[in-house]
PATOR-547993 format. One record per residue (C-alpha): x, y, z. Coordinates in nm, 3 decimals. Layout:
BEGIN
<node><x>X</x><y>Y</y><z>Z</z></node>
...
end
This chain:
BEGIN
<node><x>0.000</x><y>0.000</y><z>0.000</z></node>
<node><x>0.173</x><y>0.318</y><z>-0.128</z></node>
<node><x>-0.132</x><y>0.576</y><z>-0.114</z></node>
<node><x>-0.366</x><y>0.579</y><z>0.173</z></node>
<node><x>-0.636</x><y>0.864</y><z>0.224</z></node>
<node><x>-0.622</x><y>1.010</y><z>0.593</z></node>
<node><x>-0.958</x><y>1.048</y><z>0.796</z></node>
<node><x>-1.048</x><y>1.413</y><z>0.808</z></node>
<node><x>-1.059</x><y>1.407</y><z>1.187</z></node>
<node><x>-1.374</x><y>1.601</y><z>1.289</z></node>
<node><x>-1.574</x><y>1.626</y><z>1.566</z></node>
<node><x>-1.850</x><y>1.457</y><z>1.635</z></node>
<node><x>-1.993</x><y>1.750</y><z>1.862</z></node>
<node><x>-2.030</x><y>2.056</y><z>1.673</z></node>
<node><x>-2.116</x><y>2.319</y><z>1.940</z></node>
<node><x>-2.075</x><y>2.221</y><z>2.292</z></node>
<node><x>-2.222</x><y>2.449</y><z>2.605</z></node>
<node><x>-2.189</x><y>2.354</y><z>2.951</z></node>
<node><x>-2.378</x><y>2.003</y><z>2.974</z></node>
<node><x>-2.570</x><y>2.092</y><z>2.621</z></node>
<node><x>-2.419</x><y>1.948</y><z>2.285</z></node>
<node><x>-2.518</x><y>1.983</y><z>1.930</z></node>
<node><x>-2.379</x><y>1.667</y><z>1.783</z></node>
<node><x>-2.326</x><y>1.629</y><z>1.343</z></node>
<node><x>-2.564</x><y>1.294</y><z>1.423</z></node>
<node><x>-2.896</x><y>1.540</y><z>1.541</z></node>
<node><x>-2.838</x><y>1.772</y><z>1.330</z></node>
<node><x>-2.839</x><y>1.507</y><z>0.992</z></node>
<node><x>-3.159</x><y>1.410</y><z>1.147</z></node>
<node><x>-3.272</x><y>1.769</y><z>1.174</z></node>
<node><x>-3.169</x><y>1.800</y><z>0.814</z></node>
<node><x>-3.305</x><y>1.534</y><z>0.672</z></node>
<node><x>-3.643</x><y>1.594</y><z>0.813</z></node>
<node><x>-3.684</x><y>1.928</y><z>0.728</z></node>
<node><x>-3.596</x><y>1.913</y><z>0.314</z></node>
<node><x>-3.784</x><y>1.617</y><z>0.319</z></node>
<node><x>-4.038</x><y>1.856</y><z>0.472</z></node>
<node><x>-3.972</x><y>2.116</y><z>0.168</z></node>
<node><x>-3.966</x><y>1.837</y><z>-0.078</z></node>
<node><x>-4.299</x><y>1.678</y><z>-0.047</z></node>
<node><x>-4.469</x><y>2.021</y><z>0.012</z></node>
<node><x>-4.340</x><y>2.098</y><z>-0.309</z></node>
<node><x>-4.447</x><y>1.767</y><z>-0.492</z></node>
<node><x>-4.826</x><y>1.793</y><z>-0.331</z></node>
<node><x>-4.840</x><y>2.186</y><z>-0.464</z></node>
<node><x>-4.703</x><y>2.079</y><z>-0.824</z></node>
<node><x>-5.046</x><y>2.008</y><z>-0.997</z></node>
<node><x>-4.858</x><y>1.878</y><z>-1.336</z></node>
<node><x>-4.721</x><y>1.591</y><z>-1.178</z></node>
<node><x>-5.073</x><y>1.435</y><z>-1.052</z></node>
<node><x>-5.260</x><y>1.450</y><z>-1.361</z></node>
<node><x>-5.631</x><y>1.487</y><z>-1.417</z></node>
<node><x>-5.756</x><y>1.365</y><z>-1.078</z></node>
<node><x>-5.533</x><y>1.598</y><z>-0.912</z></node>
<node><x>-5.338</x><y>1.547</y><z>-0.600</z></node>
<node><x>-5.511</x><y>1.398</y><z>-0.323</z></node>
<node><x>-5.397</x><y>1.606</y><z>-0.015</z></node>
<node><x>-5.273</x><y>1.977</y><z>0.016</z></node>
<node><x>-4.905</x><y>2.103</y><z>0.158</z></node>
<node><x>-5.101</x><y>2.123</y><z>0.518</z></node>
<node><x>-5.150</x><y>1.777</y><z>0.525</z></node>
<node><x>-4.748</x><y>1.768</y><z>0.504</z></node>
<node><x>-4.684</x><y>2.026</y><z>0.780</z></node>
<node><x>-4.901</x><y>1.859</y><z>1.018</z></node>
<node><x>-4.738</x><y>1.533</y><z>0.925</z></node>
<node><x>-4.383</x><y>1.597</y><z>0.995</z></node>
<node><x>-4.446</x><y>1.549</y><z>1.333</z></node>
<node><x>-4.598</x><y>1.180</y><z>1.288</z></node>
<node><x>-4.267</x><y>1.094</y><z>1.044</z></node>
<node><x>-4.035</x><y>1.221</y><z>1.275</z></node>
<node><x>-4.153</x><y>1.000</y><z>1.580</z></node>
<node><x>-4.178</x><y>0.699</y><z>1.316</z></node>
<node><x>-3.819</x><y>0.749</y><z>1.187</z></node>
<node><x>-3.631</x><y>0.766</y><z>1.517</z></node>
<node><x>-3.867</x><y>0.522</y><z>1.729</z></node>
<node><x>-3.858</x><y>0.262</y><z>1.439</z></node>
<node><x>-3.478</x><y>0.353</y><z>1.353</z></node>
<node><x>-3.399</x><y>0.252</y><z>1.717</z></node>
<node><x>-3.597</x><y>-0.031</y><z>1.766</z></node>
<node><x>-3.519</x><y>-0.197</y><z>1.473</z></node>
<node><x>-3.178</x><y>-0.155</y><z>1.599</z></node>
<node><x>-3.207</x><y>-0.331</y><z>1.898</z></node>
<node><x>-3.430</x><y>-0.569</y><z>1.765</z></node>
<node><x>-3.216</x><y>-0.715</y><z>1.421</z></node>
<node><x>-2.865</x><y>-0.619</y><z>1.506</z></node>
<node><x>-2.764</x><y>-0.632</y><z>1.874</z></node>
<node><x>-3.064</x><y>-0.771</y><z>2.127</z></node>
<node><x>-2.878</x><y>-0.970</y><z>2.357</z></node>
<node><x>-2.649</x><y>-0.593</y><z>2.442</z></node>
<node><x>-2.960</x><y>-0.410</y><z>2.509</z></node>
<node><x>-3.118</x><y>-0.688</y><z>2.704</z></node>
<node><x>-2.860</x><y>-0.684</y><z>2.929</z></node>
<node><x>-2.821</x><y>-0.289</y><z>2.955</z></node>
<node><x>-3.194</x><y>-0.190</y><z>2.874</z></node>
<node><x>-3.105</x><y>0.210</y><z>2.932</z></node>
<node><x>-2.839</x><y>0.239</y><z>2.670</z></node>
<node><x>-3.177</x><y>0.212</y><z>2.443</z></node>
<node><x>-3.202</x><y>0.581</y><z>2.527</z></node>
<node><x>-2.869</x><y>0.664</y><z>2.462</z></node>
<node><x>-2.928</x><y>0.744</y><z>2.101</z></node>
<node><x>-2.630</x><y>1.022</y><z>2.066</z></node>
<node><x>-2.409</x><y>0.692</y><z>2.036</z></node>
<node><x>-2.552</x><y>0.597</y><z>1.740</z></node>
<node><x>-2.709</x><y>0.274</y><z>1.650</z></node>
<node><x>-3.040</x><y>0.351</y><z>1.403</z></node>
<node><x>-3.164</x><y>0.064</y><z>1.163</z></node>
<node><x>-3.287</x><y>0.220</y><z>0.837</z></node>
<node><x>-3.530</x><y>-0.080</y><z>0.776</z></node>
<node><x>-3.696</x><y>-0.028</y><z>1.091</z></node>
<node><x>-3.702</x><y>0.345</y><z>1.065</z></node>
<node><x>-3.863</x><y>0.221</y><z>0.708</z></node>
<node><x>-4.160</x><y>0.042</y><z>0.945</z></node>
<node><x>-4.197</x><y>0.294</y><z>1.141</z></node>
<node><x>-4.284</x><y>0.553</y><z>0.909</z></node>
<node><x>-4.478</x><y>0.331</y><z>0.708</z></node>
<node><x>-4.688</x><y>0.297</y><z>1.041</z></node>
<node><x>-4.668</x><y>0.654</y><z>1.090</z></node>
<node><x>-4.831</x><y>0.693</y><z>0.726</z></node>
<node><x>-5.097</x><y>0.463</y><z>0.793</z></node>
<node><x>-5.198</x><y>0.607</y><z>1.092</z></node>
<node><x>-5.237</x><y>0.962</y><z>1.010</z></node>
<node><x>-5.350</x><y>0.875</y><z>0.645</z></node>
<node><x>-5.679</x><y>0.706</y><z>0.781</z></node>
<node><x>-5.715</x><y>1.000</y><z>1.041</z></node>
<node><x>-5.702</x><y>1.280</y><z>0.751</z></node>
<node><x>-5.885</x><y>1.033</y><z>0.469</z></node>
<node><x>-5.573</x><y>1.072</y><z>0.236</z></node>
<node><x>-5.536</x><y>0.754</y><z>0.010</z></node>
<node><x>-5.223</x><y>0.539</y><z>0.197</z></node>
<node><x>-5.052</x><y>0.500</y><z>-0.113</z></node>
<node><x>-5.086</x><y>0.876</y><z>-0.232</z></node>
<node><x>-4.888</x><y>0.944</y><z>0.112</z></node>
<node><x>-4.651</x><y>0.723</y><z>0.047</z></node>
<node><x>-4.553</x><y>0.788</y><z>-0.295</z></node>
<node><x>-4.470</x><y>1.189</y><z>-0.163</z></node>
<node><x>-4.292</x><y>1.100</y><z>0.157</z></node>
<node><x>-4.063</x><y>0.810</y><z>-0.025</z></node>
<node><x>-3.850</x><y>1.058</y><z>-0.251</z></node>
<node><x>-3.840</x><y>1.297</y><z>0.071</z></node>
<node><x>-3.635</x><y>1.014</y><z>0.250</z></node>
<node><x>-3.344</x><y>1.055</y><z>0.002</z></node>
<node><x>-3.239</x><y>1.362</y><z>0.213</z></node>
<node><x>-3.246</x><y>1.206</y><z>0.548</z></node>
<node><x>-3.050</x><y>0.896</y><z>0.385</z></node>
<node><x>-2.791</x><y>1.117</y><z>0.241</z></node>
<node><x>-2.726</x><y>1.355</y><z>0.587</z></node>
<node><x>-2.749</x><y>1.055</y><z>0.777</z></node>
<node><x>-2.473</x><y>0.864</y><z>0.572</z></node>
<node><x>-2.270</x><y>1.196</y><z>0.608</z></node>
<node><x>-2.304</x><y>1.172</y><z>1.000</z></node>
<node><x>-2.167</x><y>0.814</y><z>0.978</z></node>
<node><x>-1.868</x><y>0.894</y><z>0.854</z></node>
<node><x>-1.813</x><y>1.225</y><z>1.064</z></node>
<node><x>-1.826</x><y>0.977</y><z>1.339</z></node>
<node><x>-1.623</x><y>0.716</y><z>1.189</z></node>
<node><x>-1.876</x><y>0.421</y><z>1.213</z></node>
<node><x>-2.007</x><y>0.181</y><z>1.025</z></node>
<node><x>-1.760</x><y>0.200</y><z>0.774</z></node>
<node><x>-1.630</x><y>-0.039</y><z>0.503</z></node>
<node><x>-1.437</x><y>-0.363</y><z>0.477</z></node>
<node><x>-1.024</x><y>-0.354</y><z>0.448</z></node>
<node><x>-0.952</x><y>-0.308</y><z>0.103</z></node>
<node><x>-0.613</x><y>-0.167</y><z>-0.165</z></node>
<node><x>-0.803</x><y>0.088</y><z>-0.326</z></node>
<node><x>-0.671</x><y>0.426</y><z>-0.390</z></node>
<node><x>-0.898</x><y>0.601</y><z>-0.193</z></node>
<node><x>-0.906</x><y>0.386</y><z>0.143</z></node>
<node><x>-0.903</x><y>0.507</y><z>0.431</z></node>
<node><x>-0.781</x><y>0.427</y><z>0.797</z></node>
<node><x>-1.096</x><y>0.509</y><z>1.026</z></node>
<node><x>-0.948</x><y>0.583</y><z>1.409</z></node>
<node><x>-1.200</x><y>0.315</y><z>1.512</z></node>
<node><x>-1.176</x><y>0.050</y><z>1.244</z></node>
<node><x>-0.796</x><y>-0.043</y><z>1.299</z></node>
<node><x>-0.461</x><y>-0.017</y><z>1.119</z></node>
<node><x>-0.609</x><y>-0.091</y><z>0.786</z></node>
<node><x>-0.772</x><y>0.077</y><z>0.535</z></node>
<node><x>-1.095</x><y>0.083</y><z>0.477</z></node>
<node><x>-1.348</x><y>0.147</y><z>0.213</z></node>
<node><x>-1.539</x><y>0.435</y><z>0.316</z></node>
<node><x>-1.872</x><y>0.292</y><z>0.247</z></node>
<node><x>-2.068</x><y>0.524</y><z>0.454</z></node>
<node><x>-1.986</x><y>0.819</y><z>0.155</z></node>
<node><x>-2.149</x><y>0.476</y><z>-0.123</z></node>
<node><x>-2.421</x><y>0.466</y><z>0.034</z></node>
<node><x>-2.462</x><y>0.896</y><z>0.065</z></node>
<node><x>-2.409</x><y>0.853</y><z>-0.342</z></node>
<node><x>-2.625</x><y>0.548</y><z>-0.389</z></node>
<node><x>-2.899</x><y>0.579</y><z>-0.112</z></node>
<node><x>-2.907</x><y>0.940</y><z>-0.112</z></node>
<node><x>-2.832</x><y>1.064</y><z>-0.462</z></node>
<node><x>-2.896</x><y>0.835</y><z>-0.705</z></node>
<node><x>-3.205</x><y>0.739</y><z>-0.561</z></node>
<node><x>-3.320</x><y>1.092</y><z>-0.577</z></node>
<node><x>-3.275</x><y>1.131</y><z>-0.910</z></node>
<node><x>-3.423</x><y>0.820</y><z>-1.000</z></node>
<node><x>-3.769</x><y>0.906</y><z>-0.809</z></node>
<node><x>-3.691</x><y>1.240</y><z>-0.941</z></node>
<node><x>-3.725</x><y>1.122</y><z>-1.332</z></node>
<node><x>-4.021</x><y>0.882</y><z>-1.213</z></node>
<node><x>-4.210</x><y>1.190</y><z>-1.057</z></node>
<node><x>-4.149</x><y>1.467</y><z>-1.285</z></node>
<node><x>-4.038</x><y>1.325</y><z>-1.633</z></node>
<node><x>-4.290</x><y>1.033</y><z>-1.584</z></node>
<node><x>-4.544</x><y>1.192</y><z>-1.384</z></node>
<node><x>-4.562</x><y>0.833</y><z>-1.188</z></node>
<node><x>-4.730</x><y>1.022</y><z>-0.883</z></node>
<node><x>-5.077</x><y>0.994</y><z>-1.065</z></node>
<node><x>-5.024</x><y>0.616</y><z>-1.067</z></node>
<node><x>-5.101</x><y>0.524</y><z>-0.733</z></node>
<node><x>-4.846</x><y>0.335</y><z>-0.516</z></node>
<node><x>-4.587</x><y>0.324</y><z>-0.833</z></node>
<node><x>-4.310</x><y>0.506</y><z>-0.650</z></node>
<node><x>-4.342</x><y>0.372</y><z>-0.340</z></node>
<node><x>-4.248</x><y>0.067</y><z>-0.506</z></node>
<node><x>-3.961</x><y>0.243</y><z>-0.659</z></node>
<node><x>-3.846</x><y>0.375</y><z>-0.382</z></node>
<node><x>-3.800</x><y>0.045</y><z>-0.217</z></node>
<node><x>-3.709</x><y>-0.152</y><z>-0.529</z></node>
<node><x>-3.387</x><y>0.142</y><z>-0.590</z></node>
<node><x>-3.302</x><y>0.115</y><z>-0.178</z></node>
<node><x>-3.300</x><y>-0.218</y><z>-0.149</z></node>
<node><x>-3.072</x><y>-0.272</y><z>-0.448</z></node>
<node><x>-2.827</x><y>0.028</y><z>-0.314</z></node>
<node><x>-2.830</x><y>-0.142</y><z>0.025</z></node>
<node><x>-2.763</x><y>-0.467</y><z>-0.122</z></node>
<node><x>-2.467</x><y>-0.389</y><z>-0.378</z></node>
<node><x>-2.300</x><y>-0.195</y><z>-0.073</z></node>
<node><x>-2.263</x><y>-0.449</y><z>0.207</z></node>
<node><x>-2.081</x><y>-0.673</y><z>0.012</z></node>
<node><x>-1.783</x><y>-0.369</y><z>0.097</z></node>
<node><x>-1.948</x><y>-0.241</y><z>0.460</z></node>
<node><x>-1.788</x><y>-0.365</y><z>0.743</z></node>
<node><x>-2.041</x><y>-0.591</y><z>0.945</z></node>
<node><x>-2.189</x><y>-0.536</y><z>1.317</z></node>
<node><x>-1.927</x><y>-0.653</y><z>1.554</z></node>
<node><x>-2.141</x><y>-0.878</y><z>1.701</z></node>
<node><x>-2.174</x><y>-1.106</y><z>1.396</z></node>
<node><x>-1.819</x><y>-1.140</y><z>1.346</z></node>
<node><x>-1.629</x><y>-1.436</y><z>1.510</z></node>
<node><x>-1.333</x><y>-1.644</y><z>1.438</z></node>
<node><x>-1.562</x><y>-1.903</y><z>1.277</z></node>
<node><x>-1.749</x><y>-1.646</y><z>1.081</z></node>
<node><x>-1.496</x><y>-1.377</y><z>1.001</z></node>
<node><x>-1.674</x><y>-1.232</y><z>0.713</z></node>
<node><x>-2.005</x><y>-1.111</y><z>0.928</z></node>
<node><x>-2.274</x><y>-1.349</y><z>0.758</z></node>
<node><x>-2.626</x><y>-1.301</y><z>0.938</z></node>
<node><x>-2.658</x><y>-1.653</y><z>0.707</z></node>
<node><x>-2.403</x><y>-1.852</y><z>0.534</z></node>
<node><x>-2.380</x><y>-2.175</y><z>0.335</z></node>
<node><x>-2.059</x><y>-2.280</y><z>0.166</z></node>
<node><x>-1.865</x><y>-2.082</y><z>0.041</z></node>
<node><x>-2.084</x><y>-1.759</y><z>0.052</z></node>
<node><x>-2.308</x><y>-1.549</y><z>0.256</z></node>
<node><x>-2.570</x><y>-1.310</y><z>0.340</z></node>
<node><x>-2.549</x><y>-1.001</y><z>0.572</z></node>
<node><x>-2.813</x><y>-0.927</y><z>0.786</z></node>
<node><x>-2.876</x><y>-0.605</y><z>0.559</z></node>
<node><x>-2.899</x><y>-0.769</y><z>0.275</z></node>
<node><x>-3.154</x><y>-1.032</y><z>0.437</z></node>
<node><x>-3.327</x><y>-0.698</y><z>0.510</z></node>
<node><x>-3.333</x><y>-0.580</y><z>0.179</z></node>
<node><x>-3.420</x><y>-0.889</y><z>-0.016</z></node>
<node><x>-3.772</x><y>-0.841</y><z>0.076</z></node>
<node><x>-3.775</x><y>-0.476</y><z>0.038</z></node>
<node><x>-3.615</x><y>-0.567</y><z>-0.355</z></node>
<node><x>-3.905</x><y>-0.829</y><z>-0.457</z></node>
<node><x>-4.219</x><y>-0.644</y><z>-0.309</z></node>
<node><x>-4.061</x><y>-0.304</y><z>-0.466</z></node>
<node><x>-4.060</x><y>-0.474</y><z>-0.840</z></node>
<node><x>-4.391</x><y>-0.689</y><z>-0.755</z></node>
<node><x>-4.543</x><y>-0.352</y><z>-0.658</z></node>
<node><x>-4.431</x><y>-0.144</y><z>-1.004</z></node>
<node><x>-4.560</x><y>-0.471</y><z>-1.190</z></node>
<node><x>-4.894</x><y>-0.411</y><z>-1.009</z></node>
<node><x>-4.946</x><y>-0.057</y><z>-1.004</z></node>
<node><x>-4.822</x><y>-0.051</y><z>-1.384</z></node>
<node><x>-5.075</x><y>-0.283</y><z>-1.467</z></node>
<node><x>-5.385</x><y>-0.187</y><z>-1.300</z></node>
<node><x>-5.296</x><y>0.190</y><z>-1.473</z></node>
<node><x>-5.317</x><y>0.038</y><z>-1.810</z></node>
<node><x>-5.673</x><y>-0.188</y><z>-1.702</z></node>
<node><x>-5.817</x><y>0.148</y><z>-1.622</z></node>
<node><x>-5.654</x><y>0.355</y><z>-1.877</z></node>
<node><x>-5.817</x><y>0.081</y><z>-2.136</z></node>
<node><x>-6.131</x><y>0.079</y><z>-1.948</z></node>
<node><x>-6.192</x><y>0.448</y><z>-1.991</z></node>
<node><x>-6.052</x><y>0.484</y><z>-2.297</z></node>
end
C-alpha cells in the first residue's frame, strides 16, 4: 500500500455548552427531516405531476405530518436496531436504548416505522395510503444522504479492508484501510435514488399512478443497500473467528449479511409492486378509454 487517504478528523460535537451538545448525528436528522419537509410540500403543490384527478392532499396535510414521520423514523430507527442487530447488548443494559447520541439507528426499521406513521395519520385525515406514500418516499433521500454523512463524521459503520486508492484508515476500524462505504451509500442511497424518483415523478409523472413510486423507492433502496454491504464492514457482534466475514446466514462458500436479508424483501415487493401498479394503470386507462 503506497497511497492511503487520511480520515479528516472532525468532531462529532459541533457546538458544545456547559452540559448541552449539538452533535453532526442530530443535526443530519434535523436535516433530513426538514428538506424532506420542503420536498414533499413541493411535490403535493405541483399540480402537473398528478394529472387529471389531481393530487389527493394539500401542503397542510405535510406540515401537520412531519411530526408523525419524525416519531416513526427515530422510534422505528432505534428499535429496529435493537431488535435485528444487537438484542442480547440491550437486554442486558436496557437504558443504553435511550442513549441514542451513540448511534445505532436501523434504516429498515425506521422504514416500518414511518410506514406505520403513514398509515396512521392517512386514515385520520382520509388521504389515500398510497398517495402518502408515494410523496414522503423521494423525501427520504435527504435524510438517507445527511445521515450517511453523520456516519462517517463519526467514523462508524464504515467499510471492509480493502487496496483501493482512496481507502481510508478510520481511528475506530484499525490499522487498515478501509473502504469508506458510509460516503457509497450517501451517493447510492441518497443521490442516485433521488434522481431516479426524481425522473419517475417529474419526467414520468408516476405520482398519478397510485403506489408506483413507493415501489420504486424500495425496489432502488433495497438494491443500493444490497450492492454496498458486500464492501461495509459488518456489526461486531456477527463477526467471530468461525465467521470472520459477518454473515447473518451462510452456506458454503458464501453469505448473506443481515442487511442484505433486510433488503431482499424490500427488492421483490418493490418490483412486484411497479408490476402491479403498472398494470392496474393500463386496465383502467383501457377501461376508460
Amino acid at each position: 500500500m503506497f497511497f492511503v487517504i487520511p480520515f479528516p478528523t472532525i468532531d462529532p460535537v459541533l457546538v458544545e455548552v456547559g452540559p448541552i451538545a449539538i452533535r453532526w448525528y442530530a443535526l443530519a436528522y434535523i436535516a433530513g427531516i426538514f428538506c424532506g419537509w420542503w420536498y414533499a410540500k413541493r411535490l403535493v403543490a405541483n399540480p402537473l405531476l398528478w394529472g387529471r384527478a389531481g393530487a389527493p392532499m394539500k401542503p397542510a396535510d405535510i406540515d401537520d405530518f412531519v411530526v408523525w414521520c419524525a416519531l416513526g423514523i427515530i422510534l422505528g430507527g432505534r428499535i429496529g436496531y435493537v431488535l435485528f442487530y444487537d438484542l442480547p447488548r440491550f437486554v442486558a443494559n436496557p437504558m443504553e436504548i435511550l442513549e441514542l447520541w451513540h448511534g445505532g439507528m436501523s434504516f429498515h426499521g425506521g422504514f416500518l416505522g414511518t410506514m406505520l406513521a403513514m398509515l396512521l395519520f392517512s386514515r385520520s385525515r382520509k388521504i389515500p395510503f398510497w398517495s402518502l406514500v408515494d410523496v414522503i418516499a423521494p423525501s427520504v433521500t435527504f435524510g438517507l444522504f445527511f445521515g450517511r454523512l453523520a456516519n462517517f463524521i463519526n467514523g462508524e459503520l464504515f467499510g471492509r479492508a480493502t487496496d483501493v486508492p482512496w481507502a481510508m484508515v478510520f481511528p475506530n476500524g484499525g490499522p487498515e484501510p478501509r473502504h469508506p462505504s458510509q460516503l457509497y451509500e450517501a451517493g447510492l442511497e441518497g443521490i442516485a435514488l433521488f434522481l431516479f424518483l426524481r425522473i419517475l415523478t417529474h419526467r414520468y409523472h408516476k405520482l398519478a399512478t397510485r403506489g408506483f413510486v413507493s415501489g420504486a423507492f424500495a425496489f432502488g433502496y433495497g438494491i443500493a443497500r444490497f450492492v454496498v454491504e458486500f464492501v461495509r464492514q459488518p456489526d461486531e457482534q456477527f463477526v467471530s473467528p468461525g465467521n470472520p466475514l459477518g454473515w447473518a446466514w451462510h452456506t458454503d462458500g458464501w453469505g448473506l449479511t443481515m442487511g442484505q436479508i433486510l433488503s431482499l424483501p424490500m427488492i421483490l415487493a418493490g418490483l412486484a409492486m411497479m408490476i402491479w401498479c403498472a398494470r392496474r394503470a393500463r386496465a383502467a386507462e383501457a377501461a376508460s378509454g
